[in-house]
KEVOKOL-600961 format. One record per residue (C-alpha): z, y, x; residue in one letter. Coordinates in steps of 0.2 Angstrom, whole numbers, padded with zeros to 4 digits, always signed. Each point is the difference from the previous one (the first is absolute). Layout:
N
ZYXA;...
//
This chain:
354
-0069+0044+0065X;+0009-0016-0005X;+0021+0000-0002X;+0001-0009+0015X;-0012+0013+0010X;+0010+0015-0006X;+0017-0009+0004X;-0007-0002+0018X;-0001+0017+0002X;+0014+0008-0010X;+0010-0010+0014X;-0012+0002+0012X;-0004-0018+0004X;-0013-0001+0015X;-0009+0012+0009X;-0013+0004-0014X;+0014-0001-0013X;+0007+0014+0014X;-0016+0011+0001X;-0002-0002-0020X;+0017+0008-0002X;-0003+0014+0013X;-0017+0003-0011X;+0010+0001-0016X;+0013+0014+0006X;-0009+0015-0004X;-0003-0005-0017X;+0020-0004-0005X;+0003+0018+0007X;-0011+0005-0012X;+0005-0012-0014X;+0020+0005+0005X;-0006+0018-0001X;-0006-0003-0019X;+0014-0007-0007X;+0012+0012+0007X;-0010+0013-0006X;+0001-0009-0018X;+0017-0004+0001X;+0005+0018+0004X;-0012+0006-0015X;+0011-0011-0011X;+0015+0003+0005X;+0000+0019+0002X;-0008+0003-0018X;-0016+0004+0004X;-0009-0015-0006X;+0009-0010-0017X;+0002-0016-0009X;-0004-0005-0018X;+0014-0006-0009X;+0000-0012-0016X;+0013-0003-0012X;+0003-0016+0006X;+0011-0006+0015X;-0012-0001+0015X;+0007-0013+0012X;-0008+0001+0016X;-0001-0019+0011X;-0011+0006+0015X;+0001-0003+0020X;-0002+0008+0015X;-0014-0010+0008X;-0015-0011-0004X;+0002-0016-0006X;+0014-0014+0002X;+0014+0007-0009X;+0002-0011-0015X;-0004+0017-0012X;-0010-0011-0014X;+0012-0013-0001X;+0011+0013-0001X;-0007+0010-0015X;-0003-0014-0008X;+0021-0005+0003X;+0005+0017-0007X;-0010+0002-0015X;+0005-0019-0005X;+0017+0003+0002X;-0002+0019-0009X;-0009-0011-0013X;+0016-0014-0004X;+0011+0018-0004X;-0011+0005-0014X;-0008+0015+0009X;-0021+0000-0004X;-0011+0001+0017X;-0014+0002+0007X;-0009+0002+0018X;-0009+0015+0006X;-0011-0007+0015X;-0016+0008+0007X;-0010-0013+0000X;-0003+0000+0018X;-0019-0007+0005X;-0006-0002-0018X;-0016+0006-0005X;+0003+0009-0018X;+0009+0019+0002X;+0004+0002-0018X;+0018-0003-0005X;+0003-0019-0007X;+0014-0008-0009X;-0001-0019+0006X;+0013-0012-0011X;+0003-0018+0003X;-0017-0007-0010X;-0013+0012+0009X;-0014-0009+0002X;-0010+0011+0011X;-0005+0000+0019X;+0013+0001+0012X;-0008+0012+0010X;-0004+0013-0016X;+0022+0002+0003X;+0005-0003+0017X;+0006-0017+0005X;+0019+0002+0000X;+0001+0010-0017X;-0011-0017-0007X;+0014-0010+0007X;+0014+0006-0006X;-0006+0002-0017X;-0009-0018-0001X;+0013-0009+0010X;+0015+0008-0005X;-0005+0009-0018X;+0006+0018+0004X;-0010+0015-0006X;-0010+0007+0012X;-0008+0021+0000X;-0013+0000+0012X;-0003+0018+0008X;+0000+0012+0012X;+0007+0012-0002X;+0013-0011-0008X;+0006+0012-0012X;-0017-0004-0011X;+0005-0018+0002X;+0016+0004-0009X;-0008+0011-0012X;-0012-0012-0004X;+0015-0015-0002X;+0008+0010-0012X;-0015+0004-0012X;+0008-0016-0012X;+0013-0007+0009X;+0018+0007+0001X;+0006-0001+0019X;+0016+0004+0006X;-0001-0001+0018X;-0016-0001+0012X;+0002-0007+0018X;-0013+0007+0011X;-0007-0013+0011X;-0002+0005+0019X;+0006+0019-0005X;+0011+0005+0013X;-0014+0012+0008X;-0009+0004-0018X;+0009+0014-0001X;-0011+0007-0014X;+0012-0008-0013X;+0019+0004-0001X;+0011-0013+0001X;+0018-0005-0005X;+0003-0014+0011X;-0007+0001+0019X;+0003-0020+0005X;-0009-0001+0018X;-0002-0021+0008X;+0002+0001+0018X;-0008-0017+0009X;-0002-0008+0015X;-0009+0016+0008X;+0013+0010+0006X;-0008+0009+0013X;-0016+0007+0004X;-0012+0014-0002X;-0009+0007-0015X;-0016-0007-0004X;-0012-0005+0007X;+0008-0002+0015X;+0015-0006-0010X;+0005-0008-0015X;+0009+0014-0009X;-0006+0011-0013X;+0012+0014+0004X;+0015+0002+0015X;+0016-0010-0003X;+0010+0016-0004X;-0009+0000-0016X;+0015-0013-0007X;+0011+0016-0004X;-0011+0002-0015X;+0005-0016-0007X;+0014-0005-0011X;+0000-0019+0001X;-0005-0009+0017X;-0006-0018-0001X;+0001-0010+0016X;-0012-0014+0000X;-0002-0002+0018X;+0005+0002+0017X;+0017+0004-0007X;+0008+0003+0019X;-0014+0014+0006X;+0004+0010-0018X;+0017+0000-0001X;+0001+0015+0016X;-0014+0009-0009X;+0007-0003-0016X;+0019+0004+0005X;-0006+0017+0007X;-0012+0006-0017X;+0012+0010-0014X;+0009-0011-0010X;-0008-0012-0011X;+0004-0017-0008X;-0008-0014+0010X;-0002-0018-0005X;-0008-0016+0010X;-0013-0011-0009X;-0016-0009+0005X;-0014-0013-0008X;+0005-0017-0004X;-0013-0012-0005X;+0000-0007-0019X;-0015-0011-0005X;-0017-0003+0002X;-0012+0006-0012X;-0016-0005-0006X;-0013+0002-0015X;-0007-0014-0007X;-0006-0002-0018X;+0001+0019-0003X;+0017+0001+0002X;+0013+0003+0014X;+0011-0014+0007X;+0013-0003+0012X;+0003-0015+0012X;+0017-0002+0012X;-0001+0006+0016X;+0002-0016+0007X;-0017-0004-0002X;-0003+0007+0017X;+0007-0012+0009X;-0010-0011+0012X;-0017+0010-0008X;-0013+0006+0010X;-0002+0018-0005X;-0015+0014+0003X;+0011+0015-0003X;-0009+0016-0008X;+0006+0017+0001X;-0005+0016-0004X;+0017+0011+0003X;+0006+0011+0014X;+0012-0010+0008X;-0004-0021-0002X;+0013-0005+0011X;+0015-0003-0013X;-0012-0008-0012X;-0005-0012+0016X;+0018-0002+0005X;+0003-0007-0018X;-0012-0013+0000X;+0009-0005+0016X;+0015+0000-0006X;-0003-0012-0014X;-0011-0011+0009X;-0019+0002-0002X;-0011-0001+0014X;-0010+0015+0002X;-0017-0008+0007X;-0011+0018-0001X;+0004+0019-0004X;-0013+0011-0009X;+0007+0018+0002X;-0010+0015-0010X;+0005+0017-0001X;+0013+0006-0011X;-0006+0001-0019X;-0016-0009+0006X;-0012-0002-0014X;-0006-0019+0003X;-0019-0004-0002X;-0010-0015-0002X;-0003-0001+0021X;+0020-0003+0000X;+0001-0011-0013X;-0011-0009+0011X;+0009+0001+0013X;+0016-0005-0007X;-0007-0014-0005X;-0007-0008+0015X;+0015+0006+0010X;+0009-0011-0015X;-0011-0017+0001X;+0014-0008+0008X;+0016+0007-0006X;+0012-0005-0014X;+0003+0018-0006X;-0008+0018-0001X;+0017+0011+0000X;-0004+0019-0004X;+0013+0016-0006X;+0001+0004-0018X;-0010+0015+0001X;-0015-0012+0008X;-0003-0012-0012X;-0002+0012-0013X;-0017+0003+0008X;-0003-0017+0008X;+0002-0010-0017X;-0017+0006-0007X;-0007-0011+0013X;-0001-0019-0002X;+0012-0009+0011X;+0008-0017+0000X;+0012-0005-0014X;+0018+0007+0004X;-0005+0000+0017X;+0000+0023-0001X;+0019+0003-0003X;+0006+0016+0005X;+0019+0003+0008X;+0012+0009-0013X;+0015+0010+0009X;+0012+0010-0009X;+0011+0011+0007X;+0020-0003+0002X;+0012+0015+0003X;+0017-0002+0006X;+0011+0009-0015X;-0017+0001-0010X;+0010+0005-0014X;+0008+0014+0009X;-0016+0007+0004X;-0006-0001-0018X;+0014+0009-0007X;-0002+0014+0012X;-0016+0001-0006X;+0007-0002-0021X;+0013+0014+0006X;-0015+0011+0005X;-0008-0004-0017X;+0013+0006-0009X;+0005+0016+0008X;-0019+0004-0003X;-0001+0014-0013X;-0010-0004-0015X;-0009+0012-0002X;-0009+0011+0016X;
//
């Protein structure tokens, strides 16, 4: 079922959107029923969490999709990176087809889908070290075989609570309400929020400020995606071109993300003409029929515009020159250097030694 499909029915659109909701109600009883019945494992004792030396910061969310968490890993361990402090990723890998655990750096050279295609991303595009596993603690067991790490940030981790963490930052986006899945976009109840320490508001900041002003007391900050570059790889290297080179081009628009409706609103907003939309699923693994099709939905257009974490798997497939350039966004906080020293403060009260 496609983003749009499931977005149909999570706000029952329609009448079928309707009866599909209806249909999907027994099983989010039983999903909500499961991660009660997890959450109170782990909170009473009776199931634990490994710990590592390390300082484990935690940058998760509370639904599917559409929060800005990559760009948002990415931000932390860049800026954790200008203070000195040695990182590196956990990630699980999610949709890849190896299961043992895999150190990816910025030189890797193997198949995208061997690691997952956002762990690829953030260590191709944006050089961070990246410990592919799940469970995640034999990622960070396998990071620190050679090299010396002084703090992992566990990519989507807010409900991998298999791994003990020091930091619990938890991105709140544009869905504020809802069911759990399927018949929802939320991966466990609101009320879950008391278990974080840092909350991140990167959407639909007037619907979370009730929720959020009832939840225990935490620190809360506002951020969200702004647009950077463009980004392409021509001669076996990876360039960037203004984003004004939008503007008055006719664009097929290629997506394979949870929620596409920022990434669209942005080529709006700077000008491009979106003449055709391809949507795939989320981590969709691209094949030679799509490449196809991209290309013929592409005859007449001026630009192919895909995410980051796309055109790692559509550039082994012969396109036009500089006409497959992916969106970069980065994510801005308000007070972003607030919200790092309250992570640096938690990294120093961390004892040394477990």
């Amino acid at each position: 079922m496609s983003g749009r499909w499931i977005r149909r029915v999570w706000e029952r659109r329609g009448v079928l959107g309707r009866l599909l909701w209806l249909s999907f109600l027994p099983l989010s009883c039983l999903y909500w029923l499961g991660v009660q019945t997890r959450n109170a494992l782990y909170s009473g004792g009776w199931k634990t969490s490994q710990t590592l030396n390390q300082c484990v910061v935690s940058i998760g969310n509370l639904t599917v999709g559409g929060t800005g968490k990559t760009p948002t890993v990415v931000w932390v361990a860049q800026e954790l990176q200008k203070l000195g402090f040695r990182i590196a990723v956990l990630s699980r890998g999610y949709h890849r087809k190896s299961n043992q655990p895999l150190l990816l750096t910025a030189n890797f050279s193997a198949n995208v889908d061997e690691f997952g295609d956002e762990p690829a991303m953030m260590a191709r595009l944006f050089g961070l070290t990246v410990a592919v596993s799940n469970p995640r603690y034999k990622g960070a067991l396998e990071a620190i075989k050679n090299n010396p790490v002084d703090v992992f940030i566990l990519d989507d981790g807010f409900q991998h609570r298999q791994l003990a963490r020091d930091v619990d930052i938890v991105l709140l986006g544009s869905d504020s309400t809802g069911w759990v899945l399927p018949s929802g976009p939320f991966r466990e109840p609101r009320r879950a929020i008391d278990r974080a320490d840092l909350l991140l508001i990167t959407g639909a900041k007037d619907k979370w400020g009730p929720v959020v002003s009832k939840a225990k007391q935490r620190i809360v900050f506002h951020g969200g995606l702004e647009p950077v570059a463009l980004v392409g790889f021509e001669s076996r290297r990876w360039k960037e071109y203004p984003l004004s080179l939008l503007a008055g081009r006719k664009i097929v628009a290629v997506t394979g993300i949870g929620n596409s409706e920022p990434f669209y609103r942005i080529i709006h907003d700077w000008e491009g003409e979106i003449v055709d939309v391809l949507e795939f699923a989320d981590h969709h693994r691209y094949s030679s029929q799509d490449w196809q099709q991209i290309n013929r939905a592409a005859r007449n257009a001026d630009l192919i515009i895909t995410t980051e974490k796309d055109i790692l798997k559509l550039i082994r497939f012969p396109f036009g020159r500089e006409k497959l350039l992916a969106l970069r966004v980065a994510m801005a906080v308000e007070n972003g250097d607030r919200l790092i020293q309250a992570i640096v403060d938690r990294i120093q009260r961390k004892p040394k030694d477990n």
